[in-house]
C-alpha positions as CSV (number, residue, x, y, z in Angstrom):
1,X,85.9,59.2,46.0
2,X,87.5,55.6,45.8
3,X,89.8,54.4,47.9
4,X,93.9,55.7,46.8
5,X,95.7,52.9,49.0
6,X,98.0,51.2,47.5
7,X,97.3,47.7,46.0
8,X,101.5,46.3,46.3
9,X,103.7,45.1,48.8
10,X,106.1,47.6,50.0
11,X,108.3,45.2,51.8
12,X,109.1,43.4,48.7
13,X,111.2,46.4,46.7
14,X,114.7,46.6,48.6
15,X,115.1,50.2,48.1
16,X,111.8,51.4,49.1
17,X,112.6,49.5,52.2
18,X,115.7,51.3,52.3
19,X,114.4,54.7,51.9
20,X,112.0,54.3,55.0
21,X,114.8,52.9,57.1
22,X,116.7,56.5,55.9
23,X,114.0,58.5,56.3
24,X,113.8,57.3,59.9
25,X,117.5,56.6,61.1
26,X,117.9,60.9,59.3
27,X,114.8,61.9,61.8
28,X,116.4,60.2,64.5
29,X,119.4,61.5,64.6
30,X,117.9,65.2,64.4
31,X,116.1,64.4,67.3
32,X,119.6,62.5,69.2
33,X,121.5,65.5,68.7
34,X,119.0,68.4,69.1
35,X,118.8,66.7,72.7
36,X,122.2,67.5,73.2
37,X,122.0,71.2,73.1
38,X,122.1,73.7,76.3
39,X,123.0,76.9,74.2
40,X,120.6,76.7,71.4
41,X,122.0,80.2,69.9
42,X,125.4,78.3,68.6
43,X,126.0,78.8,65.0
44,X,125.7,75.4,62.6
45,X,127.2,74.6,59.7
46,X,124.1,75.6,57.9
47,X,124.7,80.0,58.0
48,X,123.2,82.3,58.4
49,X,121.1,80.0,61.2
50,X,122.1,79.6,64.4
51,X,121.0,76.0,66.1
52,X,117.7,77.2,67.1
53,X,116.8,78.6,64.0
54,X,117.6,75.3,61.8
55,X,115.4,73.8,64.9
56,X,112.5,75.8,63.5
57,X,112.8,75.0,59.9
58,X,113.7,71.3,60.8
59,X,109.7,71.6,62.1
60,X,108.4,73.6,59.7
61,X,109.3,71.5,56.4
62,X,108.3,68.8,58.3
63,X,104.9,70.1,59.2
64,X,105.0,70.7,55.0
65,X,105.4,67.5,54.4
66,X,102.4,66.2,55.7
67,X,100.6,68.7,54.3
68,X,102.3,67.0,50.6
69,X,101.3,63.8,51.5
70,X,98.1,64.2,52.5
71,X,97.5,66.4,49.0
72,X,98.9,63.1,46.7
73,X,97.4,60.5,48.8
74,X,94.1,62.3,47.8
75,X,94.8,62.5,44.2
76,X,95.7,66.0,44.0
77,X,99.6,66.1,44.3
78,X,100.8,69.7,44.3
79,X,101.8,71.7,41.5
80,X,104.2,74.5,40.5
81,X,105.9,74.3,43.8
82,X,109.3,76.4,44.3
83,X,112.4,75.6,44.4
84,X,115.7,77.8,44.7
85,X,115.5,81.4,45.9
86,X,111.3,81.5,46.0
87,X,111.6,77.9,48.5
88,X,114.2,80.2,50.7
89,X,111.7,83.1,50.8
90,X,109.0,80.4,52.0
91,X,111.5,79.1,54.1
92,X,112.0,81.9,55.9
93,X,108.6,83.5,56.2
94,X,107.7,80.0,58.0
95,X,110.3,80.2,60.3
96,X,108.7,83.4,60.9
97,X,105.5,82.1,61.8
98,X,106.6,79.8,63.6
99,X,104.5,79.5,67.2
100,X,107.4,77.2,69.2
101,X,110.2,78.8,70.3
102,X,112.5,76.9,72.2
103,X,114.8,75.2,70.7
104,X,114.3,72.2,72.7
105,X,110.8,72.4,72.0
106,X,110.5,72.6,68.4
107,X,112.7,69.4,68.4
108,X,110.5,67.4,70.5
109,X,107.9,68.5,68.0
110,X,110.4,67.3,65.1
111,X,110.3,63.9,66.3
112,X,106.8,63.2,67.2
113,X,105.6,64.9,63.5
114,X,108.6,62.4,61.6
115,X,107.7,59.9,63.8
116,X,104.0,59.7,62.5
117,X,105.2,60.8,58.8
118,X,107.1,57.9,58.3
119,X,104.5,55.9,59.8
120,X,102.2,57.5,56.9
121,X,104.7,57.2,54.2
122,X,105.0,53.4,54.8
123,X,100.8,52.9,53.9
124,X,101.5,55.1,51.1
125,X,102.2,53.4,47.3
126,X,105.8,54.6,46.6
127,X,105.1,55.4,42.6
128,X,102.0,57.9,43.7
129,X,103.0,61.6,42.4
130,X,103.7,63.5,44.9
131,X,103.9,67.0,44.0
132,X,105.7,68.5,40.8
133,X,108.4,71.0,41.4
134,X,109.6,74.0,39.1
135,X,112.9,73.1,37.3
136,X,112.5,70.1,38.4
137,X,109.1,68.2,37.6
138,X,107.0,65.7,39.1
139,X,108.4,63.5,42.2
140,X,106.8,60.0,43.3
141,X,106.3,59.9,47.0
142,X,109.5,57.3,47.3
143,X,111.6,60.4,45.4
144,X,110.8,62.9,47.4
145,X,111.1,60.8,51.0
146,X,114.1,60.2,49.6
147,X,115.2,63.9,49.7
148,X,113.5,64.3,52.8
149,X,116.3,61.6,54.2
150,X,119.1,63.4,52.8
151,X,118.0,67.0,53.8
152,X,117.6,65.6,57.6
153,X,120.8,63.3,57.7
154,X,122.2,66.7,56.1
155,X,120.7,68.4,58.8
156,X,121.7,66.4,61.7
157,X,125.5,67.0,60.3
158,X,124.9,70.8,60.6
159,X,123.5,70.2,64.3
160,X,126.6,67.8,65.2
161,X,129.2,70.7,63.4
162,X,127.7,72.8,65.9
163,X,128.5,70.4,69.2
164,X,132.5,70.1,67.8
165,X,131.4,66.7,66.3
166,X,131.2,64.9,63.1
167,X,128.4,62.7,61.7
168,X,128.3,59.7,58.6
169,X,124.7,58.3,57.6
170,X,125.0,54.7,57.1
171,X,123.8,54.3,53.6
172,X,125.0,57.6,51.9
173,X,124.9,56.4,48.5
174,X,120.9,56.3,49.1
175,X,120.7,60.0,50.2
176,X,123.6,60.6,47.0
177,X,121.3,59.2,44.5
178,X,118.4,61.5,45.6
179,X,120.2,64.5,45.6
180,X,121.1,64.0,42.0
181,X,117.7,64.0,40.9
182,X,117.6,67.8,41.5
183,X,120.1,68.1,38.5
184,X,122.8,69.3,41.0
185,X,126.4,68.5,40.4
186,X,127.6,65.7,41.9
187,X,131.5,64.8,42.6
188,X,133.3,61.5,42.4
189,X,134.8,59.8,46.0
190,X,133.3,59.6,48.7
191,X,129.4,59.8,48.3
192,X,129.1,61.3,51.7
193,X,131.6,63.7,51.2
194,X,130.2,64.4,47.9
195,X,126.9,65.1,48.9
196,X,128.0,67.6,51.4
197,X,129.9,69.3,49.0
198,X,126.6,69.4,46.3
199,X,124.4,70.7,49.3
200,X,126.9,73.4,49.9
201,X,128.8,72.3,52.6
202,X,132.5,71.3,53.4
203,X,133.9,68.5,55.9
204,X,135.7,70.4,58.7
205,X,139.2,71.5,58.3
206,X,140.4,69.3,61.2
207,X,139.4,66.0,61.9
208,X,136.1,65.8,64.3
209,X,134.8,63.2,66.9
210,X,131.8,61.1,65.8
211,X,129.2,62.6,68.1
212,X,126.7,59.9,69.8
């Protein structure tokens, strides 16, 4: 089969850039604050999972993701994948499967399988399909790393709820844009604040400390 590399610069398209440097800083700051846990059975802000459960599906979509990428980077992207109630069931039956336990574990685990997906998604062409998605359709590999910033900057906010601290990505209106592509809702303001409120979630009553 020929050769599917890509045949374009990646460094010269500003957002693409951009996404990569979400992808990672969301990844890292999993990894920053899962290190900070000593009782891994606190609830987050992500119910009905306690912090080492969201540990375990942190790993598992990632582990899916390079399953994804290596599908599309062949030339067969794929198809009719679920979304909504059947990706919960998935979800869940991963987490089920799931061979590492500790919650410190499955982090260290996070990190070193983001840490070699982003360094995959960087020799990958952007615009290649990447899998289509009931109610949703087709998503080029920048789309849907794109979501896979948001969900972990997301992520790291339920993980830093859990600790009695807040957390801000840098460029939320990057992660904002994504979200929208699944046809959610969005609200006006504040595009951090309003993409917590499309994913489901709520800033905390009271005021938090940023967390490290």
């Amino acid at each position: 089969m020929a050769s599917l590399a890509h045949d374009h610069e990646p460094d010269a398209d500003p957002t693409w850039v951009a996404t990569l440097a979400a992808y990672r800083a969301g990844a890292g700051a999993v990894q920053r604050l899962g290190s900070k846990f000593v009782d891994w059975s606190l609830p987050t802000d992500c119910p009905p999972w306690n912090a080492v459960a969201l540990a375990g599906h942190l790993l598992t979509v990632a582990r899916r993701h390079h399953r994804l990428l290596a599908a599309a980077v062949a030339g067969q992207p794929a198809a009719d994948l679920p979304t909504g109630p059947e990706l919960d069931a998935v979800n869940a039956a991963d987490l089920t499967a799931l061979g590492v336990s500790a919650g410190s574990d499955r982090i260290l685990a996070f990190d070193a399988i983001t840490t070699r997906y982003a360094e995959r998604l960087a020799e990958a062409d952007p615009e290649r399909p990447m899998g289509s998605w009931r109610g949703i359709g087709t998503l080029s590999v920048a789309e849907h790393a794109r979501l896979a910033a948001a969900e972990w900057h997301l992520h790291a906010w339920d993980l830093a709820g859990a600790l009695g601290w807040d957390y801000r990505p840098r460029e939320p209106q990057l992660l904002l844009a994504a979200w929208a592509r699944l046809g959610a809702p969005v609200e006006r303001g504040d595009p951090w604040e309003a993409l917590l409120a499309a994913s489901g979630r709520r800033p905390a009553s009271e005021p938090r400390p940023f967390g490290p």
